[in-house]
Backbone as CSV, one residue per row, in Angstrom:
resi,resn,N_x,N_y,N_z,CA_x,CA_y,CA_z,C_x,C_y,C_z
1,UNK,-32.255,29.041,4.663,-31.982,30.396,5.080,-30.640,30.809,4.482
2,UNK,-30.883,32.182,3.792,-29.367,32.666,3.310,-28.523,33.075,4.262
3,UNK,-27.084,32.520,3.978,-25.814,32.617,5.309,-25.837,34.439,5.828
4,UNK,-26.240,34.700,5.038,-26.521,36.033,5.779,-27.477,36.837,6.849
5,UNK,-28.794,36.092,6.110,-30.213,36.339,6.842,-29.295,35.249,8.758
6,UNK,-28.916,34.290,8.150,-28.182,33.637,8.784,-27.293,34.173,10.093
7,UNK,-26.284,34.960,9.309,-25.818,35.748,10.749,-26.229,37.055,11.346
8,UNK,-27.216,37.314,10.708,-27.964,37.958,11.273,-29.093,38.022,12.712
9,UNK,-29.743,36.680,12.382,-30.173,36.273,13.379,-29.238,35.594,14.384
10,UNK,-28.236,35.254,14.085,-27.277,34.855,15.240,-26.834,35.702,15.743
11,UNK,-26.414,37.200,15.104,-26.200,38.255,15.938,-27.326,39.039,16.937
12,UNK,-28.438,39.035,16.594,-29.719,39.204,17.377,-29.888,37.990,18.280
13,UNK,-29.373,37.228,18.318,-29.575,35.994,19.456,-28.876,36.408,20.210
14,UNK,-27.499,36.726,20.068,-26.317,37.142,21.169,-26.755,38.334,21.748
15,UNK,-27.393,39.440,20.811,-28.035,40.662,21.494,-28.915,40.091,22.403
16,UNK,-29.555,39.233,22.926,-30.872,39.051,23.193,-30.067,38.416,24.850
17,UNK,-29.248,37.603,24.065,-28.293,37.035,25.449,-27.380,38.074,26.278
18,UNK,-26.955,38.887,25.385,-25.793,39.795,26.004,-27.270,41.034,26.819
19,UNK,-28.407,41.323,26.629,-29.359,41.802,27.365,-29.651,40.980,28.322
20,UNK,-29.577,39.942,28.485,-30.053,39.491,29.644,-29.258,39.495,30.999
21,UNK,-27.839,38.949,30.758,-27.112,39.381,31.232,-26.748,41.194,31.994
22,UNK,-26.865,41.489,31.110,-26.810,42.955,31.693,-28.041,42.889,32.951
23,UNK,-29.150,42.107,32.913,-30.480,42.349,33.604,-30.744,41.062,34.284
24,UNK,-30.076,40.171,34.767,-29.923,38.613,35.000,-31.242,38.105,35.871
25,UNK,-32.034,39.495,36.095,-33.650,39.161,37.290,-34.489,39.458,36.179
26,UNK,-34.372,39.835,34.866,-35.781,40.365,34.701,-36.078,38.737,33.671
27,UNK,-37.201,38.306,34.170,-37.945,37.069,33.703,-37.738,37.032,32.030
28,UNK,-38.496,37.760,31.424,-38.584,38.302,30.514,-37.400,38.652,29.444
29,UNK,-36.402,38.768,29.448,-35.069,38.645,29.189,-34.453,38.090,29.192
30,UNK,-34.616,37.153,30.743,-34.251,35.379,30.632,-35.223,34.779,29.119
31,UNK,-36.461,34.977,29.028,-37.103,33.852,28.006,-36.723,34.290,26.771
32,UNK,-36.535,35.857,26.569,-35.625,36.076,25.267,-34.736,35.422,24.757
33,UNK,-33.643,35.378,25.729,-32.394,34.795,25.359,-32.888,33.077,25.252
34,UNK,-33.159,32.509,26.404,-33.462,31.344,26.050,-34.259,30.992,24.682
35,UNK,-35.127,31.495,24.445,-35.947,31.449,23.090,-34.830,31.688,21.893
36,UNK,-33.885,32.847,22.071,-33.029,33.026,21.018,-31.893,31.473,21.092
37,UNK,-31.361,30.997,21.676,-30.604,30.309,22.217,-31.192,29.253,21.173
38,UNK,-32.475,28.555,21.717,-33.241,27.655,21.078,-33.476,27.874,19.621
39,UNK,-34.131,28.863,19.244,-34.253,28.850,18.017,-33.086,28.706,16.978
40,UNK,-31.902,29.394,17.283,-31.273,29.315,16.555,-29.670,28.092,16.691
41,UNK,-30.527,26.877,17.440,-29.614,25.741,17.812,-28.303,26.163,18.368
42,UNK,-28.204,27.234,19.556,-27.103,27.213,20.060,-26.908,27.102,21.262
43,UNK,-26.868,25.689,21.402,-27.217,24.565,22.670,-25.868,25.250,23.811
44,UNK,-24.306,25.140,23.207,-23.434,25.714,23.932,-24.027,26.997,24.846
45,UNK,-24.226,27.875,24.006,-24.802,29.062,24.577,-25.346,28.916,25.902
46,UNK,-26.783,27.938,25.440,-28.025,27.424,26.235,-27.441,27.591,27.320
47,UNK,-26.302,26.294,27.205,-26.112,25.801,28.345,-25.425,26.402,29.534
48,UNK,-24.666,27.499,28.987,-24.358,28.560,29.712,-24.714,29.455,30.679
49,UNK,-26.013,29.468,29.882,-27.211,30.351,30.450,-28.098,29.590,31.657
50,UNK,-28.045,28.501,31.389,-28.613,27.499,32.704,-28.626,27.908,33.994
51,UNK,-27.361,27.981,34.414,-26.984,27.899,35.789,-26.500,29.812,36.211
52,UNK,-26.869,30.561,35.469,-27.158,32.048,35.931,-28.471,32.630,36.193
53,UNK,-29.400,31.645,35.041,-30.698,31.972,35.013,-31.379,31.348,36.263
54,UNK,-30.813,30.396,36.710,-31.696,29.174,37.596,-30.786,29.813,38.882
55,UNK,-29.427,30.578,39.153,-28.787,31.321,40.562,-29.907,32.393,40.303
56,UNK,-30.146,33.411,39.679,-31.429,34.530,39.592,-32.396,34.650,39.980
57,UNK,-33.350,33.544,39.283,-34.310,33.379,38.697,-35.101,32.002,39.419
58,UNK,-34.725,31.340,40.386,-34.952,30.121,40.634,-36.285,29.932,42.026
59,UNK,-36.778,31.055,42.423,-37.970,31.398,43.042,-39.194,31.879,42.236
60,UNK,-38.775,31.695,40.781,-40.254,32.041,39.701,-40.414,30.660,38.905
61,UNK,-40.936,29.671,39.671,-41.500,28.672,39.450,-41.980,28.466,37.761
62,UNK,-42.246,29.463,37.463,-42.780,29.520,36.132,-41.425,29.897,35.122
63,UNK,-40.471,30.579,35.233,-39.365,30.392,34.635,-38.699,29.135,34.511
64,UNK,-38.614,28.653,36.206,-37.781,27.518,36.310,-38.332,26.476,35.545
65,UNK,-39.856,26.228,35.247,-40.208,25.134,34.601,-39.856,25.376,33.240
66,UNK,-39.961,26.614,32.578,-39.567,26.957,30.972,-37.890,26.480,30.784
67,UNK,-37.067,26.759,31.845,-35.505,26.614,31.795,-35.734,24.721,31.688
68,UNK,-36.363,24.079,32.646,-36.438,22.489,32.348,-36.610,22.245,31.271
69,UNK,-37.858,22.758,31.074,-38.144,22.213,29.201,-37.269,22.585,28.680
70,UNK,-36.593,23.548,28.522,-35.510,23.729,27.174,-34.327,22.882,27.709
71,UNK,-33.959,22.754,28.910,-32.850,21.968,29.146,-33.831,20.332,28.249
72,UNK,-34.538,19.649,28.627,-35.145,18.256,28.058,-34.587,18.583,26.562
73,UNK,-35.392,19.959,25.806,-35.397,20.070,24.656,-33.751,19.402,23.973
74,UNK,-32.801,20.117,24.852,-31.550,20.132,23.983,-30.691,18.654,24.526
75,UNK,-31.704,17.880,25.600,-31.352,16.292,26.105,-30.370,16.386,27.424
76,UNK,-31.043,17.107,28.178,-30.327,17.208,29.362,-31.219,17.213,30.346
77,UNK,-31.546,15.838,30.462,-32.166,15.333,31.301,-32.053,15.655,33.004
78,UNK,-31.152,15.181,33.144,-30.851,15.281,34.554,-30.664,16.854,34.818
79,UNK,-30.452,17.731,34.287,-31.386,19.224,34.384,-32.373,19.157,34.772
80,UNK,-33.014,18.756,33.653,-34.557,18.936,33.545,-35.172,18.733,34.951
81,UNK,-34.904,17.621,35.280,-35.236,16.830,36.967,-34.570,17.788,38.621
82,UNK,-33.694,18.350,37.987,-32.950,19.198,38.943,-33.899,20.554,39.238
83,UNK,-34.032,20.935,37.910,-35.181,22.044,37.906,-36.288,22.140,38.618
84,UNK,-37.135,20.696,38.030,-38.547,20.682,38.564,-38.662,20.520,39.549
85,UNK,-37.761,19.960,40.177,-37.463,19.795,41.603,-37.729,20.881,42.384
86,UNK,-36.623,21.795,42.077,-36.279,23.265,42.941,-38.010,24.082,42.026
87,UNK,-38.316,23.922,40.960,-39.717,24.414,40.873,-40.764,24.089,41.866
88,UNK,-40.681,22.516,41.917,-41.437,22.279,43.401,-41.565,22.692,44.387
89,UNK,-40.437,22.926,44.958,-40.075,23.199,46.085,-40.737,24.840,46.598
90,UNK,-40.861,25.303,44.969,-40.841,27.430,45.126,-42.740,26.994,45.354
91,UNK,-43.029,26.357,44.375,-44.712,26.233,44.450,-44.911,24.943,43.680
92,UNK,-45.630,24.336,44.654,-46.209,23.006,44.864,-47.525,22.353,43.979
93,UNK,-47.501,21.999,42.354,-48.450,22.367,41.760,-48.601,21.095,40.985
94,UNK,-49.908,21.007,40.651,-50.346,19.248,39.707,-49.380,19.410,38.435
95,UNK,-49.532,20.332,37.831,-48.486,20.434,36.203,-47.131,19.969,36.511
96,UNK,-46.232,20.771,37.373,-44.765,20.716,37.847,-44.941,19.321,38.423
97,UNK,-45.736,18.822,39.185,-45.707,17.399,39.712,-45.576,16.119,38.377
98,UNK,-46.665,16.829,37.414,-47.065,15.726,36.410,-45.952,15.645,35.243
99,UNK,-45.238,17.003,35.136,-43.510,17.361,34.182,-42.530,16.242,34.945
100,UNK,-42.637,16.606,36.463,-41.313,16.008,37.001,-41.727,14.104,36.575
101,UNK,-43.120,13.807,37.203,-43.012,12.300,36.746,-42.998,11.776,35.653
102,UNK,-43.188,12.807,34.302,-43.082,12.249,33.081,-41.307,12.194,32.637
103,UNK,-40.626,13.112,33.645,-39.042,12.748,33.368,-38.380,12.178,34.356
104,UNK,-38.741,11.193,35.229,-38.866,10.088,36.025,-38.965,8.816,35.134
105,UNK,-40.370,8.764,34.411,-40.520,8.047,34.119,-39.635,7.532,32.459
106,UNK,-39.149,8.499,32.085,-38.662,8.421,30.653,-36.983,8.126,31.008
107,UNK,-36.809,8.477,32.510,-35.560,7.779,32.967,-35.530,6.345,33.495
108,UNK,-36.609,5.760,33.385,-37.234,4.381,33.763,-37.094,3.925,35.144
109,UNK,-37.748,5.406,36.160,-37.607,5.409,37.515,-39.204,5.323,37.862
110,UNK,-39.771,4.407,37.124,-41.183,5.148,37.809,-42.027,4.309,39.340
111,UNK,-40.958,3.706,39.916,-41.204,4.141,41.390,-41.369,5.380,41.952
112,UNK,-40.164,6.204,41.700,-39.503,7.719,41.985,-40.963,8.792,41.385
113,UNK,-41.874,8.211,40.483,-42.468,8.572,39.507,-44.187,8.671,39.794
114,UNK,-44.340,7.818,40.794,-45.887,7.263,41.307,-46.220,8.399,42.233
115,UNK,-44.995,8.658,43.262,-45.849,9.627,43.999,-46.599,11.021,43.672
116,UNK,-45.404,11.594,42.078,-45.513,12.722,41.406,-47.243,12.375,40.772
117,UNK,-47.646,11.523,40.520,-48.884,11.425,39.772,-50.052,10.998,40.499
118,UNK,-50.163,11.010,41.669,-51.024,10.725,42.914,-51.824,11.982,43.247
């Protein structure tokens, strides 16, 4: 990619982030930014965005599981597990059960890990 096409899309990532912010409930604006965040490897950012999106946003079960995966994505595990957790907790579901024990188990807890897959 040319350093230009380059900061270009990094400036449309920050647009995408600096919108969400302005709108910190709308779902949809959260996955923007996160998607921009991701795509264009700016994990700092990400990580920023974590813990505003998940104070917001943390009763839409279906966000909260997208915020886990990208937290796993960028190796932040113990996120990831924090998440699915409080995803659990909003709605009680075989997928979110079968996410949380596959990052149980990749933490080499899979006692912690058996009940999620039952």
């Amino acid at each position: 990619m040319a350093y230009g096409d380059w900061e270009r899309a990094k400036r449309r990532a920050q647009e995408a982030i600096e919108a969400y912010h302005r709108s910190p409930t709308d779902p949809k604006l959260a996955e923007e930014a996160i998607g921009a965040c991701l795509g264009y490897r700016m994990a700092p950012a990400f990580l920023e965005l974590v813990p505003v999106i998940e104070q917001h946003l943390a009763s839409d079960p279906k966000m909260v599981c997208l915020l886990a995966g990208a937290c796993d994505l960028v190796g932040h595990i113990q996120d990831t597990e924090r998440l699915l957790l409080t995803a659990l907790q909003v709605q009680d579901d075989y997928e979110t059960r079968e996410l949380l024990a596959d990052c149980l188990l990749r933490q080499d807890r899979p006692d912690e890990a058996a009940p999620y897959l039952q």
